[in-house]
C-alpha positions, 0 to 999 in steps of 0.5 A: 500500500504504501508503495503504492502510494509512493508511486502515484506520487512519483507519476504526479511528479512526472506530470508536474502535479506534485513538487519533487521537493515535498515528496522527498521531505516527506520520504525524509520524514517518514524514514526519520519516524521509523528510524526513532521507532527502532531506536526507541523499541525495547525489542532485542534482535534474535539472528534468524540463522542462530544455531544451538551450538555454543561458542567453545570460548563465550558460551553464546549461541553460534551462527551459522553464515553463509561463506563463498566455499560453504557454511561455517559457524561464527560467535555473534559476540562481536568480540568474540573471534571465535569462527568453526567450519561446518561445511565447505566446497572442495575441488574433490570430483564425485565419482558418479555425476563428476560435480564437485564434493562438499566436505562435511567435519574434520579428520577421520569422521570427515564425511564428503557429500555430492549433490546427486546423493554420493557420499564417502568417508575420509578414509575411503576418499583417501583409498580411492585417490591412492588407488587412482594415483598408484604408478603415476608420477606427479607434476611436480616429481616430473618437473623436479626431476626434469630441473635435475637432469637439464643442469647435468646435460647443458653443462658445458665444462662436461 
């Protein structure tokens, strides 16, 4: 509703029937009711993404925010430097549909999840990248042994 009369007011304006000066005055006005409205309200603010874990180092609930890489856990104490990862992207490939894994917890009860429903623990991703990898040579072997053995050939005082 209010927008809407906003609107026919801006049209107005457009028309040359309403000054542009009053309606700005006007929308002053009204933001500086609802900024005293807040300001005065003996309401406290709850996050809406706050979680039932507690912060390790205050006590306070977490909450949890939304990272570029995935999700993670962060005290709502602005002092309180406290941050946890709780989930996070990886460049890890799902065997079935090929997307991207996402790594859920740390160490050995780390768990990797695909979108498509493919799931696999540490130790059995682990396994699976040894296995792939079993009697190939990395780049960075290649290039190290390649380094080595250029200096010998090119020496000239041979």
């Amino acid at each position: 509703l209010l927008t809407a009369q906003w609107e026919e007011k801006l049209l107005l304006i457009e028309r040359g029937k309403y000054q542009a000066k009053t309606f700005i005055n006007e929308m002053k006005d009204f933001t500086k009711d609802v900024v005293n409205g807040i300001k005065n309200s003996d309401r406290k603010y709850k996050h809406d993404n706050l979680t039932t874990t507690e912060c390790p180092t205050c006590g306070k609930f977490m909450i949890k925010v939304k990272t570029k890489n995935g999700q993670m856990l962060v005290c709502q104490d602005p002092s309180c430097k406290t941050k946890k990862n709780v989930q996070r992207k990886t460049n890890a490939r799902c065997p079935n549909c090929k997307k991207k894994l996402t790594l859920f917890g740390k160490g050995k009860e780390a768990v990797y999840r695909c979108v498509c429903g493919h799931s696999e623990t540490q130790a059995h991703m682990d396994q699976r990248m040894k296995s792939k990898s079993s009697g190939k040579v990395s780049r960075k072997e290649m290039k190290k042994y390649m380094n080595k053995n250029e200096g010998l050939d090119n020496n000239p005082f041979k």
